[in-house]
Structure formats: C-alpha cells, structure tokens
C-alpha positions in Angstrom: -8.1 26.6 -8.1 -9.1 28.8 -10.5 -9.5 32.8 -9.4 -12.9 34.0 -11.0 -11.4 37.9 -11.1 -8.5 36.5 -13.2 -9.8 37.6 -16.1 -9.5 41.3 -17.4 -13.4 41.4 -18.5 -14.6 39.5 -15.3 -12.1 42.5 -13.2 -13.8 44.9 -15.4 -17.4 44.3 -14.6 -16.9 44.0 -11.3 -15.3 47.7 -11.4 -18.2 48.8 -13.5 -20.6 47.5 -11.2 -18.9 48.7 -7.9 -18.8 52.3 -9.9 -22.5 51.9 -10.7 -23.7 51.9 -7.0 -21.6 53.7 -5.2 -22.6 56.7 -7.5 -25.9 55.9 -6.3 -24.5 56.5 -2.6 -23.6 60.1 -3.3 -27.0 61.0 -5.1 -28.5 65.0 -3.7 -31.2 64.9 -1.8 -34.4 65.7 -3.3 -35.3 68.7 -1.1 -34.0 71.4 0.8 -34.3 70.2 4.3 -32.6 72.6 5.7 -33.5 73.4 9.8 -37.0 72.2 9.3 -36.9 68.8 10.9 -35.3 70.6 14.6 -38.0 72.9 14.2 -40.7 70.5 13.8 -39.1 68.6 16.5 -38.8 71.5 18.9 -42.4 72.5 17.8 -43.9 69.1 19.5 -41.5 68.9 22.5 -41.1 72.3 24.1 -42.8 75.1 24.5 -41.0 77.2 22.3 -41.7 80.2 20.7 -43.4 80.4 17.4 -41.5 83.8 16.4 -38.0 81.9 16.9 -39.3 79.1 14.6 -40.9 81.0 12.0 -37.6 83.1 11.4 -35.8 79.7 11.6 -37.9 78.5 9.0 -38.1 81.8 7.0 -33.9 81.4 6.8 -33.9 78.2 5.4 -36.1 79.5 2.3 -33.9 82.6 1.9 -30.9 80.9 1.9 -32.4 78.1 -0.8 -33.5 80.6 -3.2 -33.0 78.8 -6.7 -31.8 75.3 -5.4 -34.0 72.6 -4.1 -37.6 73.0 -3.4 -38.8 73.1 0.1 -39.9 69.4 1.5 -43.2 68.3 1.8 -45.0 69.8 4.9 -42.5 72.5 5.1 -45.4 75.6 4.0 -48.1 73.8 6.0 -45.8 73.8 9.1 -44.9 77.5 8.6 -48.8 78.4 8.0 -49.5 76.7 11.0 -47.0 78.9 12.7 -48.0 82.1 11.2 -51.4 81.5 12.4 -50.1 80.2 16.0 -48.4 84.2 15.6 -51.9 85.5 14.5 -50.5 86.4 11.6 -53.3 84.5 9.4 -53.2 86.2 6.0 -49.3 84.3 5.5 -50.6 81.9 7.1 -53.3 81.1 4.5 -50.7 81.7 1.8 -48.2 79.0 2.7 -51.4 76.9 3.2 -52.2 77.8 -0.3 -48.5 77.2 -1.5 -48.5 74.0 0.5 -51.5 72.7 -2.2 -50.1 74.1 -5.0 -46.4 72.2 -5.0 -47.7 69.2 -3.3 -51.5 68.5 -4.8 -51.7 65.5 -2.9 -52.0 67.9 0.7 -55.1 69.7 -1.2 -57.9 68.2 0.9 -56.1 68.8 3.5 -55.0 72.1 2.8 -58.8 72.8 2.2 -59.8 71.9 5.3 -57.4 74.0 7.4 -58.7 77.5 5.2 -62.0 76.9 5.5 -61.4 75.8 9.3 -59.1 79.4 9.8 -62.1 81.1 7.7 -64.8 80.4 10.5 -65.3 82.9 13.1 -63.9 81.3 16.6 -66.1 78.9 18.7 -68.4 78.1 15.6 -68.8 74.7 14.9 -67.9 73.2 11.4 
C-alpha cells in the first residue's frame, strides 16, 4: 500500500494547511471585553451596587486606552448605570457614545434619551 504523505509536496500541503488554521485559532479578539460580562451578569442576578459596577466598568476603559474598542453594549450598560446612580448627564453621554460607535443601537439609543428626557411619571 501506497502512503499518500509519501510524497514531499503532498507532506508539504498538509503542513501548509495545518499552519493555515491553526493561525486562525490564535486570532485577538475583536474587543476589549474586559470585566464587562461579570458585571452584566452580576447586574441581573444580585442586588449589587451600581457604584461598584460603574467603577468596575470605568477600569476596564482606563486600562484599554489605545487598544481595542469597547464591545457592543458596553456604553449603554454603563449609561444605564450612571442613571441607576442619578448621575444622568454621563449617562446620556455613554448613551450618545453607545450610537455613535455602534449606529445600529441608534433607535434604540434614541429611545432611552428621549425616555430619560421626560419629567417622571409622564407618559410617552
């Protein structure tokens, strides 16, 4: 029986395509995810303090100056934060940021200002 990797060229290819994907395998991520994902997590299942997680949050973008951008959701989160703080003016600019890197959030976006822009218990 004849080995099929007998050949140099065949031994070749196969090296060049084994080379190929497992440079895929060690391709950087996209984003900066940073703590974002525990926050969001610990956002929806505890009760925790909005403080903690905006300073969590606020680390992670310090620490990424210059290198990946911030994942999708990431601004919106922290607005929604800031505003849980009462701190609404940052809270309407990371809404604002949140449109601006990722268009596609714009209606969205939208929606939350002009919601945060009505007086309380007015309805829409």
């Amino acid at each position: 029986m004849i080995n099929p990797l007998s050949s140099p060229s065949k031994m070749l290819g196969v090296l060049v395509f084994a080379l190929l994907f497992s440079g895929c395998a060690t391709k950087k991520q996209m984003y900066n995810w940073g703590d974002y994902e525990s926050q969001v997590y610990a956002r929806f299942s505890t009760n925790s303090n909005p403080e903690q997680q905006i300073d969590a949050l606020e680390k992670t973008l310090q620490t990424n100056k210059g290198n990946r951008p911030a994942p999708p959701g990431f601004h919106a989160h922290l607005g929604l934060l800031y505003g849980e703080a009462g701190r609404v003016d940052e809270m309407r600019e990371q809404f604002a940021l949140e449109k601006q890197l990722f268009p596609e959030s714009a209606a969205f976006m939208d929606f939350l200002l002009n919601k945060s822009a009505q007086p309380k218990g007015s309805k829409p």
